[in-house]
N, CA and C of each residue as an Amber inpcrd file, in Angstrom:
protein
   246
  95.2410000  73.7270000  91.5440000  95.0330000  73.8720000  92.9690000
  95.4570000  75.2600000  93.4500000  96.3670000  75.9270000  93.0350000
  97.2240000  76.6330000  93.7310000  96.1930000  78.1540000  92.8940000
  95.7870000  78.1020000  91.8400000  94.7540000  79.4870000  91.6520000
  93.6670000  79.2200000  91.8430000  93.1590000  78.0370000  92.2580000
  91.5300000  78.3000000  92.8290000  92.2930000  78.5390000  94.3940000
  93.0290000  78.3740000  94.5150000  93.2580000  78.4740000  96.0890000
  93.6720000  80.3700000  96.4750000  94.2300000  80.9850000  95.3500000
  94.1500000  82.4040000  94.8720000  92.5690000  83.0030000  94.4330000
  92.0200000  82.3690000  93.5950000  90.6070000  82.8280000  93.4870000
  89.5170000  83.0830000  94.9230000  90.1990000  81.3700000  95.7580000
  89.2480000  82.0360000  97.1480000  89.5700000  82.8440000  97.9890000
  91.0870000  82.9340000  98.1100000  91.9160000  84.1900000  98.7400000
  91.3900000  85.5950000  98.4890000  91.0640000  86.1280000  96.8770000
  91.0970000  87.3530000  96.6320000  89.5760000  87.2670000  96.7330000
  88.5500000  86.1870000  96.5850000  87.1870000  86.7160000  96.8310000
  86.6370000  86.6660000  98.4730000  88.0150000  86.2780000  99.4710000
  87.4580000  86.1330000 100.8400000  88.0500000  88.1130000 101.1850000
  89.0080000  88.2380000 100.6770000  89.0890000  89.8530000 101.0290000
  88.5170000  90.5440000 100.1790000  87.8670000  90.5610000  99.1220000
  86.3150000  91.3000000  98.4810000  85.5370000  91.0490000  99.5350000
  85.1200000  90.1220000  99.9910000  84.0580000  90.3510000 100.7040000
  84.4690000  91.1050000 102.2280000  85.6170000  90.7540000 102.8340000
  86.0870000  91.5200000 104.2980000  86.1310000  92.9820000 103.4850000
  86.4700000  93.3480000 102.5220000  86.4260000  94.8380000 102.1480000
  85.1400000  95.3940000 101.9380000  84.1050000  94.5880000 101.1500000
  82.9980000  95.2820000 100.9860000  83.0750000  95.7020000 102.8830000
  82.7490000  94.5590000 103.4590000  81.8760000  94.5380000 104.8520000
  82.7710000  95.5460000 105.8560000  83.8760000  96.3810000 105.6860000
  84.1830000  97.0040000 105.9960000  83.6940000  98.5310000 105.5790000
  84.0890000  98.3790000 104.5120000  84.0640000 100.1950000 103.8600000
  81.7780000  99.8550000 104.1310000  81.4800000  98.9200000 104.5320000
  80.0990000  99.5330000 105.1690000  79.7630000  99.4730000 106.4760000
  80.9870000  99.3320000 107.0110000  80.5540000  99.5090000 108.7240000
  81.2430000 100.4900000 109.2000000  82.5890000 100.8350000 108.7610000
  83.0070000 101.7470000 108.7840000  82.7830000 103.4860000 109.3820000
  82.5130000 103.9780000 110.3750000  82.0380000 105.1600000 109.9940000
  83.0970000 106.4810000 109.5890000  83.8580000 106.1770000 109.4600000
  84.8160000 107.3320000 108.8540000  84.6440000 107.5100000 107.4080000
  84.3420000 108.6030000 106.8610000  84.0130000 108.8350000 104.9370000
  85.4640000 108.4380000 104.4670000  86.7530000 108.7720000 105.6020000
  87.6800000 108.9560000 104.5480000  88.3210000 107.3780000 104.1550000
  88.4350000 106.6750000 105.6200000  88.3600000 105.4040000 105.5040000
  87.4470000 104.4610000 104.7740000  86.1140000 104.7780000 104.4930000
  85.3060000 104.0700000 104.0430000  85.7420000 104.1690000 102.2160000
  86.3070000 105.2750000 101.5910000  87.2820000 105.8160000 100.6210000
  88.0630000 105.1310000 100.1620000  89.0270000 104.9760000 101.1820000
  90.2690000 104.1500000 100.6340000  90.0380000 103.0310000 100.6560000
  88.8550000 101.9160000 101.6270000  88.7620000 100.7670000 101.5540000
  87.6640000 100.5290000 100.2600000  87.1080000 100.8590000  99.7340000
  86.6850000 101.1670000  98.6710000  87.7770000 100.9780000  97.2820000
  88.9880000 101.9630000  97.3630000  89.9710000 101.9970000  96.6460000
  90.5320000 100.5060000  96.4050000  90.6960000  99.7190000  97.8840000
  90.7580000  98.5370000  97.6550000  89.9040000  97.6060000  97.4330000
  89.3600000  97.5640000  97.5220000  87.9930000  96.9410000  96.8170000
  88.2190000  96.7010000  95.3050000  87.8400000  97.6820000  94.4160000
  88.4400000  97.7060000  93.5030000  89.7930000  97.4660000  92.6890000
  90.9030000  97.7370000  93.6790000  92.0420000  96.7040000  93.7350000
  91.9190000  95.1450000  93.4130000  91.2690000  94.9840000  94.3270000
  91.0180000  93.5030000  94.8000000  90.2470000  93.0360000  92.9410000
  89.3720000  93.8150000  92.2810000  88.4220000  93.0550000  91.5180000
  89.5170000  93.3670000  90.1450000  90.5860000  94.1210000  90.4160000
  91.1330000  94.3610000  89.1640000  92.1650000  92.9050000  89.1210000
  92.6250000  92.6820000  90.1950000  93.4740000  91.6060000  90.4070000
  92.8860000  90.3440000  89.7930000  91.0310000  89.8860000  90.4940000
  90.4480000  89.0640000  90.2430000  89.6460000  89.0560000  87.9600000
  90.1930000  90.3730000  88.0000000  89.4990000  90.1630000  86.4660000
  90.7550000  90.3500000  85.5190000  92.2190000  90.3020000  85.8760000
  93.2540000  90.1220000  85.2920000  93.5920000  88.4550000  85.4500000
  93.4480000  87.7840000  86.7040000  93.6130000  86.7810000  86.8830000
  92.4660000  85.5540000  85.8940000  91.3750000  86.6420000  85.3500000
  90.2000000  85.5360000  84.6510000  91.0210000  85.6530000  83.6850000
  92.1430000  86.6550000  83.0500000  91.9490000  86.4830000  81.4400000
  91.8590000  87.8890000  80.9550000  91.0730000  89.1460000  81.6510000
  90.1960000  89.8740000  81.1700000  90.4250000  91.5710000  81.2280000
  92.3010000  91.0590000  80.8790000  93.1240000  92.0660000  81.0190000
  92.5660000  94.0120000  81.2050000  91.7920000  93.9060000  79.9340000
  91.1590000  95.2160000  79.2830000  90.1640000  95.5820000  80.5720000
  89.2270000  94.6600000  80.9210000  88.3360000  94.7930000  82.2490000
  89.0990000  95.4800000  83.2580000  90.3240000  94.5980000  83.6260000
  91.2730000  94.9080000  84.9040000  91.9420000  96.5360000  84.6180000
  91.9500000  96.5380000  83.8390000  92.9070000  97.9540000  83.2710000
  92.0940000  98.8000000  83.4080000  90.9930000  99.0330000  82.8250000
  89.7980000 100.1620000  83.5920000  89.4270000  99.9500000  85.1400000
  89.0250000  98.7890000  85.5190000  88.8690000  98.9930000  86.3470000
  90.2390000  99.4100000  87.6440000  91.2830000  99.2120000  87.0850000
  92.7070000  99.8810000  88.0470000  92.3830000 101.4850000  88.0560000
  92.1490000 101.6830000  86.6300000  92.4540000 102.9600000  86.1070000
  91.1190000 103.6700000  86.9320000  90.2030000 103.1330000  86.8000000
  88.5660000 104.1380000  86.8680000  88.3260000 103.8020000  88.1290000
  88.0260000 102.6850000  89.0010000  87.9400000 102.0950000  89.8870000
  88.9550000 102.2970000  91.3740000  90.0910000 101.9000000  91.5080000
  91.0440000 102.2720000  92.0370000  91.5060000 103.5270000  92.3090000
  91.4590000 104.0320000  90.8870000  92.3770000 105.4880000  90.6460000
  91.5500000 106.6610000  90.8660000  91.0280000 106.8250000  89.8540000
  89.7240000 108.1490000  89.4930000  88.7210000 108.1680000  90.7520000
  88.1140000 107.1430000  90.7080000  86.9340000 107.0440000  91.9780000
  87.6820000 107.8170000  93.2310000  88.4420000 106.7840000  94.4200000
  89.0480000 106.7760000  94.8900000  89.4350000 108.3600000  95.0350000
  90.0900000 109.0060000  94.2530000  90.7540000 110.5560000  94.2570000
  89.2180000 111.0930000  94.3190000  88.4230000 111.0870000  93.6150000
  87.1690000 112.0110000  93.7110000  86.5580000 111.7080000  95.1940000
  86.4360000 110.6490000  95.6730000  85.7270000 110.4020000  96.6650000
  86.3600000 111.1100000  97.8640000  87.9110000 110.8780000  97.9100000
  88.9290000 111.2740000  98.7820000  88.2510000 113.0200000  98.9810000
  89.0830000 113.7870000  97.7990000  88.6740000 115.2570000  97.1850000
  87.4280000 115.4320000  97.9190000  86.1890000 114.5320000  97.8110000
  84.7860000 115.1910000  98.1020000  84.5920000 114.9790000  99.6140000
  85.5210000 114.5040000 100.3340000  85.1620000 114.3630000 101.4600000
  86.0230000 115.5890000 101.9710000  86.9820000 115.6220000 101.9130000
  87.6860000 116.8430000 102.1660000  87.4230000 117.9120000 101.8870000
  86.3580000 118.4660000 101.1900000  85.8920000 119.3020000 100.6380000
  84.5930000 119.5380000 101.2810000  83.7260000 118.5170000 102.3420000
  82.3950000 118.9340000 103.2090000  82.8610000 119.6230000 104.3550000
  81.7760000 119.8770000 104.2300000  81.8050000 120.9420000 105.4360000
  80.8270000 120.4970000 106.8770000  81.6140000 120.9230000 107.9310000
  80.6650000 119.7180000 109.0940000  79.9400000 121.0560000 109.5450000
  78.3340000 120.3080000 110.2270000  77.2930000 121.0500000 111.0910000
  77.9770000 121.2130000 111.7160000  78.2800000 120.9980000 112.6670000
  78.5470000 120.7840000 114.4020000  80.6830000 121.0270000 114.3060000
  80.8570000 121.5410000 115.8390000  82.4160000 120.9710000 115.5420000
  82.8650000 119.8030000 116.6490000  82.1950000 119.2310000 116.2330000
  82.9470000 118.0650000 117.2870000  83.8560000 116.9670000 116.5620000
């Protein structure tokens, strides 16, 4: 009872995270909720069993992405200055 009741927990905030980081209009916010996102699926694919899955995806997903995406937003340059 108590980890399907964790399984629907961590797949009801996958989905409030996807539906955020896409309504979102801030790049940098849309970034970090992203970051969690991937949080969220490393949790859900350590919790299957599927340790090695969860570990890249902390590592590549979470970590790497996340910093590049961060980096590339900080790094555009705006038309306009408003």
């Amino acid at each position: 009872m108590g980890l399907e009741l964790f399984n629907t927990f961590i797949l009801l905030l996958l989905v409030a995270a996807a539906l955020v980081a896409l309504k979102v209009r801030d790049l940098i916010t849309a970034s970090v909720v992203f970051g969690i996102y991937s949080f969220l699926m490393c949790l859900l694919w350590a919790e299957m069993g599927a340790v090695d899955v969860a570990f890249t995806e902390a590592a590549v997903g979470a970590g790497i992405s996340t910093v590049v995406l961060v980096a590339t937003v900080f790094n555009l340059k705006r038309k306009s200055s408003d």
